[in-house]
C-alpha positions as CSV (number, residue, x, y, z in Angstrom):
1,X,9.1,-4.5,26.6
2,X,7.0,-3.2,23.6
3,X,9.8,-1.2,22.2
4,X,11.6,-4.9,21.6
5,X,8.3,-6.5,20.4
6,X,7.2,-4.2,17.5
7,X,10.0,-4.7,15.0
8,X,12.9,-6.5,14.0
9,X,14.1,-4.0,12.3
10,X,17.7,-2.5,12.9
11,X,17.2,0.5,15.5
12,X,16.6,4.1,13.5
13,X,19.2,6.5,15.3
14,X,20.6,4.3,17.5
15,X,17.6,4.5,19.9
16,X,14.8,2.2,20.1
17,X,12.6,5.0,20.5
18,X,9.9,5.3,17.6
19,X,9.0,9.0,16.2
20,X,6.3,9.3,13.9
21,X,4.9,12.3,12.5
22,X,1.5,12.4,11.4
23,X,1.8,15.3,8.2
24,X,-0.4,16.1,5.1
25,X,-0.4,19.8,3.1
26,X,-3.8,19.5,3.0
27,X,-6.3,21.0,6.0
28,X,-9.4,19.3,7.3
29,X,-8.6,15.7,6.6
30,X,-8.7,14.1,10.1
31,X,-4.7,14.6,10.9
32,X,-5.0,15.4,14.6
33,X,-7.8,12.6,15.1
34,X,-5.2,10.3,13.3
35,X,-2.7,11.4,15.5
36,X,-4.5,11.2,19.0
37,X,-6.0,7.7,17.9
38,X,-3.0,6.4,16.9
39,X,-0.8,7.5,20.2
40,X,-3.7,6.3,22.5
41,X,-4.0,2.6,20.4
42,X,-0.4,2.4,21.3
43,X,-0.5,3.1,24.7
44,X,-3.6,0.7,24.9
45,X,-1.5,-2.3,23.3
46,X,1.0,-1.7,26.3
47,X,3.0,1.0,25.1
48,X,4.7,4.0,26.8
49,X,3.0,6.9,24.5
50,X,4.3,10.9,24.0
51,X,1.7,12.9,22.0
52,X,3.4,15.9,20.6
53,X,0.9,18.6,19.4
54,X,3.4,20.6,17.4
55,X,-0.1,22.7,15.6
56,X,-0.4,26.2,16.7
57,X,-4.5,25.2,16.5
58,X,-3.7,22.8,19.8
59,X,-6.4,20.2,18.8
60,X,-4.4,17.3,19.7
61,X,-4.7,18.4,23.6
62,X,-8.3,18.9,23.4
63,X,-8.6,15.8,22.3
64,X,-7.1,13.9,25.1
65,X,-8.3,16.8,28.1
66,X,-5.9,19.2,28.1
67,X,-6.4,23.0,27.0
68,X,-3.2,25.0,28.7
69,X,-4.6,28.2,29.9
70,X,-3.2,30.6,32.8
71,X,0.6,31.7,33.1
72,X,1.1,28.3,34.9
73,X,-0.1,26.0,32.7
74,X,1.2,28.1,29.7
75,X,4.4,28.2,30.8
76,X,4.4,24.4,30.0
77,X,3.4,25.3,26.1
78,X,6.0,23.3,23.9
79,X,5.9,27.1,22.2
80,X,7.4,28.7,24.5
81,X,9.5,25.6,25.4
82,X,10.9,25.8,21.5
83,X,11.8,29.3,21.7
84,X,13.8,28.8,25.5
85,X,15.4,26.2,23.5
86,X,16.3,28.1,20.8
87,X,18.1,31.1,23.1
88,X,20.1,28.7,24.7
89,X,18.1,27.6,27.9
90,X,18.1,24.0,28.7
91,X,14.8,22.7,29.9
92,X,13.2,19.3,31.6
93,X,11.0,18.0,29.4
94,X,9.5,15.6,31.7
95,X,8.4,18.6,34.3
96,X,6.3,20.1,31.3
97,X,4.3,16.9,29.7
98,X,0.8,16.0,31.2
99,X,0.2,12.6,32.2
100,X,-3.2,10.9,30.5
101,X,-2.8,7.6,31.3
102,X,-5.7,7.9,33.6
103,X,-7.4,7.6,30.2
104,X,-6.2,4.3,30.6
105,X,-7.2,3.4,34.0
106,X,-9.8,0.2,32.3
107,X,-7.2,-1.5,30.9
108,X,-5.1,-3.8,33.0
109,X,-2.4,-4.8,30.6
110,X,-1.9,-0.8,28.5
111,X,1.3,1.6,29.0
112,X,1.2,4.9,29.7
113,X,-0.4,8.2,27.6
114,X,1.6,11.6,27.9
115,X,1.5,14.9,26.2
116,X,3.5,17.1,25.2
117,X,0.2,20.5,24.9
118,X,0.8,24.0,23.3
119,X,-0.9,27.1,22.7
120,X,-1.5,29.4,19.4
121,X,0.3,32.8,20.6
122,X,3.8,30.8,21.7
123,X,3.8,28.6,18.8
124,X,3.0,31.1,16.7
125,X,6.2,33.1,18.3
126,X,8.2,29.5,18.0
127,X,7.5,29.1,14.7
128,X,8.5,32.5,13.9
129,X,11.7,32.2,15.3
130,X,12.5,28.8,14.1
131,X,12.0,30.5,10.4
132,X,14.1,33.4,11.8
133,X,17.2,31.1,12.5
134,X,17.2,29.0,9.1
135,X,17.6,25.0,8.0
136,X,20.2,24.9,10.7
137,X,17.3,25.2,13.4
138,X,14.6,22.7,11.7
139,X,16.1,19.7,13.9
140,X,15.5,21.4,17.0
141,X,12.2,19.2,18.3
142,X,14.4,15.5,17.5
143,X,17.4,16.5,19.5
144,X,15.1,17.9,22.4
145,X,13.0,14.0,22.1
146,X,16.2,12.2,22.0
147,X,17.4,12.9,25.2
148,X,14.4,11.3,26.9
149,X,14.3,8.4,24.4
150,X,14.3,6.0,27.3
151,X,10.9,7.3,28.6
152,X,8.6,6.3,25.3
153,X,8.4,3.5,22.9
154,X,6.5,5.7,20.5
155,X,6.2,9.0,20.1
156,X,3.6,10.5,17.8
157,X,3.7,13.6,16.5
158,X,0.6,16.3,15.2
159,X,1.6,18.5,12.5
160,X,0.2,22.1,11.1
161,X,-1.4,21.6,7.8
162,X,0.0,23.9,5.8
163,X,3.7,23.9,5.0
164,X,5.6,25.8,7.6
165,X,8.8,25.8,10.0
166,X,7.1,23.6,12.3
167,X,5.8,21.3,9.5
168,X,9.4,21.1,8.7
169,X,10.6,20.5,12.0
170,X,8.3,17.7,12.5
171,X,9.2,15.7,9.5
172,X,12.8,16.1,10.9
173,X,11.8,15.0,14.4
174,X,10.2,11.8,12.5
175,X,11.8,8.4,12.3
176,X,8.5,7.7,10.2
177,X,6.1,9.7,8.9
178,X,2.7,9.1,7.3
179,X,0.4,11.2,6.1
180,X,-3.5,11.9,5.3
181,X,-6.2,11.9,3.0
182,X,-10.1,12.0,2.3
183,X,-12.0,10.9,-1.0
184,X,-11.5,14.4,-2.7
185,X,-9.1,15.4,-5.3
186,X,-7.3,18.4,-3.6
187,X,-6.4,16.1,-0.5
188,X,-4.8,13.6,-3.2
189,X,-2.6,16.3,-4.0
190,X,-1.6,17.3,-0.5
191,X,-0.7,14.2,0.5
192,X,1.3,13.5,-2.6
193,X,3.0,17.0,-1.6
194,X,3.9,15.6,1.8
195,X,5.5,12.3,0.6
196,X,7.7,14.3,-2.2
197,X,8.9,16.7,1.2
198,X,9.7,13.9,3.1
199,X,12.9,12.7,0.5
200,X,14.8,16.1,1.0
201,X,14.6,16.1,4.4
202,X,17.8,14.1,4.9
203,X,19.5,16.8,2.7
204,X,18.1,19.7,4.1
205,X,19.3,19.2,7.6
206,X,22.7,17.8,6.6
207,X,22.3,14.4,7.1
208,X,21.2,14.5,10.8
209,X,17.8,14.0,9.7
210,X,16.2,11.0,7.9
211,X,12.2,10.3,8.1
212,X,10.9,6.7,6.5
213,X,7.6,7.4,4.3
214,X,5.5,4.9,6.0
215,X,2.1,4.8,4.3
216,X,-1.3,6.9,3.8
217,X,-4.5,6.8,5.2
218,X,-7.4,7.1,3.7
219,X,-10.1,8.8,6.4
220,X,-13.2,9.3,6.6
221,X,-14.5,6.9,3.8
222,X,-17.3,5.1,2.8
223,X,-17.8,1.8,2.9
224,X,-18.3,0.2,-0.8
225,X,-21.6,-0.3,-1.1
226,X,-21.8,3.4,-0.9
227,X,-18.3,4.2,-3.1
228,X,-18.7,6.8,-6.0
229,X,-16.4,7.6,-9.4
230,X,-14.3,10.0,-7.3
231,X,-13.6,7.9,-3.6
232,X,-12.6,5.2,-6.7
233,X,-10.5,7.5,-8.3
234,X,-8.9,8.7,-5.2
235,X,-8.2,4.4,-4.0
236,X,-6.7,4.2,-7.1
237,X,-5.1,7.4,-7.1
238,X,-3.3,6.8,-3.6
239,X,-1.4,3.5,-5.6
240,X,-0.6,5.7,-8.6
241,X,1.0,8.5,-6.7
242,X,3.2,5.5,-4.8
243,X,1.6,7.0,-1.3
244,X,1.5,3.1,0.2
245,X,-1.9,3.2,1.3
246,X,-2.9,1.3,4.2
247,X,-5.2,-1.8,4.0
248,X,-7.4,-0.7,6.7
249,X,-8.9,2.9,6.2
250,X,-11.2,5.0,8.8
251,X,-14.5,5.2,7.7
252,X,-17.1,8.0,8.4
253,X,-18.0,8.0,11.6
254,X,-19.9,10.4,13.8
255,X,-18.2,9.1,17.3
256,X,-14.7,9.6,16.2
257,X,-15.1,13.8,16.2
258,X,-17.8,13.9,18.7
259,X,-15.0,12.5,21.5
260,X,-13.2,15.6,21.2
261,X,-15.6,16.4,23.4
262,X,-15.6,14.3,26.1
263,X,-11.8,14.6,26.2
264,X,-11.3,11.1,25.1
265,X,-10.0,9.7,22.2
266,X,-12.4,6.9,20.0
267,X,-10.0,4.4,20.2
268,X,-10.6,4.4,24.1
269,X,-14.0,5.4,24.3
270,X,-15.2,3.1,21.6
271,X,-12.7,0.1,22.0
272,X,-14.9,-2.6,21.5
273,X,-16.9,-0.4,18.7
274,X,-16.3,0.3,14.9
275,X,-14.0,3.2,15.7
276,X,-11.5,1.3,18.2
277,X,-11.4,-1.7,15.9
278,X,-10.7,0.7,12.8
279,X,-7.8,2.4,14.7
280,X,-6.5,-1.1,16.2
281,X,-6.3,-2.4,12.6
282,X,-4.4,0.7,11.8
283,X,-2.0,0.3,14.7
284,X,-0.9,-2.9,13.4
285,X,-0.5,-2.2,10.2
286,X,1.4,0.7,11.0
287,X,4.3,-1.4,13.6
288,X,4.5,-4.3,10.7
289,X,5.6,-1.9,8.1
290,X,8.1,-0.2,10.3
291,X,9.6,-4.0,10.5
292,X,9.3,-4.7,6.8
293,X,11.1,-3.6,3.5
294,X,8.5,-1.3,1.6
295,X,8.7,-4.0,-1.1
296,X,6.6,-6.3,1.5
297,X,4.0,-4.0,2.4
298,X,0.8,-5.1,1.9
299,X,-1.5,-2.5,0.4
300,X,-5.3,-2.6,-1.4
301,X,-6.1,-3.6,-4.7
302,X,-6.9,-1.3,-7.4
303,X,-10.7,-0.7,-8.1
304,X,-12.6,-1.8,-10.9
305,X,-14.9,1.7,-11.4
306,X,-17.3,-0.4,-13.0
307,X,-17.7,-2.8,-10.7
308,X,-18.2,-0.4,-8.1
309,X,-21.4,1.2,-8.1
310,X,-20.4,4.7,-9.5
């Protein structure tokens, strides 16, 4: 099973179960593409997948078909699912994910693709009420996902932007968590912001909690022929602020936003194309670390600025 393939690594929790929360402070940057693209690579390489979408904005179902709408479908919001949690009521979770693996349907050998949707108004209210209750609420979201740790290798979280209840409540979800940026200075900064948050989580929710930094990606960049003083200064500026960048970063490209669309993420739509291959690479690198000391990551060289066209 993939769950006994992707690491050698001493099991986080006592579950083999992997949580990994894609956060950054910094809107705009390509999180919930990140996150979508990363869950459905997974579940391509054979995986059994969760997608959380834990952002009040609900892009991450969008982006893999599902927008909940009517008192049916909303009554399967992880908002409102949060806040019946939070009062006490017990709940199945695997009666309210949807099942994507359809998505999948072109692939002999891939797992399976699940999602856990919301909505703005009850995750909104959820997030309200998590703030409401204090610290002693924030792991509410990793006790809910460990009692169905024996459904999913991998479960891959979306995360609001800004910081928040649920941003907090993600990172404490997290077994790993990696976060975001794009060639501008004020996404340098938000990123940097999330890897600081993620050391104080332990603290902050007594010990229960305690997220591995795992690395930053670099999205939407360009490729160097086409690299200016600031994308430079930002590579450089990723190794300097100690956010482990990956090797492999996600270039510009048109067809990774245009399959929100279509309902589809790029990875799958564009498998054998620039985006898939981008995301694969990702993948990979992403499992190895979670296997390897951080001393043994491998990351980019710094960048010569004049040697690079700027």
């Amino acid at each position: 099973m993939w769950a006994d393939e992707t690491t050698d690594a001493p099991e986080r929790g006592g579950h083999a179960m992997k949580v990994i929360a894609v956060a950054t402070q910094k809107g705009g940057v390509g999180k919930t593409s990140t996150t979508v693209n990363l869950a459905a690579g997974l579940a391509l390489a054979g995986a059994r997948v969760l997608t959380v979408d834990l952002d009040p904005q609900a892009q991450a179902g969008t982006a893999v078909g599902v927008n909940l709408a009517g008192e049916e479908q909303l009554a399967r919001s992880l908002g409102w699912v949060l806040q019946a949690r939070m009062q006490g009521m017990r709940m199945d979770l695997s009666s309210l994910w949807f099942d994507r693996s359809e998505l999948l349907e072109e692939w002999e050998d891939a797992g399976t693709l699940h999602l856990l949707a919301c909505e703005e108004s009850t995750m909104t209210a959820a997030q309200d009420l998590i703030h409401k209750k204090g610290f002693q609420s924030t792991p509410i979201l990793r006790r809910m996902l460990m009692e169905v740790s024996d459904s999913f290798d991998f479960v891959v979280v979306d995360t609001p932007p800004a910081v928040s209840s649920l941003s907090a409540t993600a990172l404490a979800a997290a077994d790993y968590v990696i976060t975001v940026c794009v060639p501008e200075y004020p996404a340098l900064k938000g990123a940097a912001a999330t890897r600081g948050t993620v050391r104080y989580v332990k603290d902050r929710t007594g010990g229960e909690c305690e997220p591995q930094y795992l690395g930053a990606v670099l999205n939407r960049s360009n490729p160097p022929s086409r690299w200016k003083a600031q994308e430079v200064n930002i590579r450089n500026g990723m190794l300097d602020a100690d956010l482990a960048p990956f090797c492999t970063d996600i270039r510009t490209d048109n067809r990774i936003s245009d399959s929100f669309a279509y309902g589809v993420p790029s990875v799958i739509r564009f498998a054998s194309h620039t985006p898939g291959k981008m995301y694969s690479e990702l993948m990979g690198q992403l499992v190895e670390r979670m296997g390897q000391p951080a001393e043994k990551w491998e990351m980019p060289e710094r960048i010569d600025l004049e040697g690079s066209g700027g």
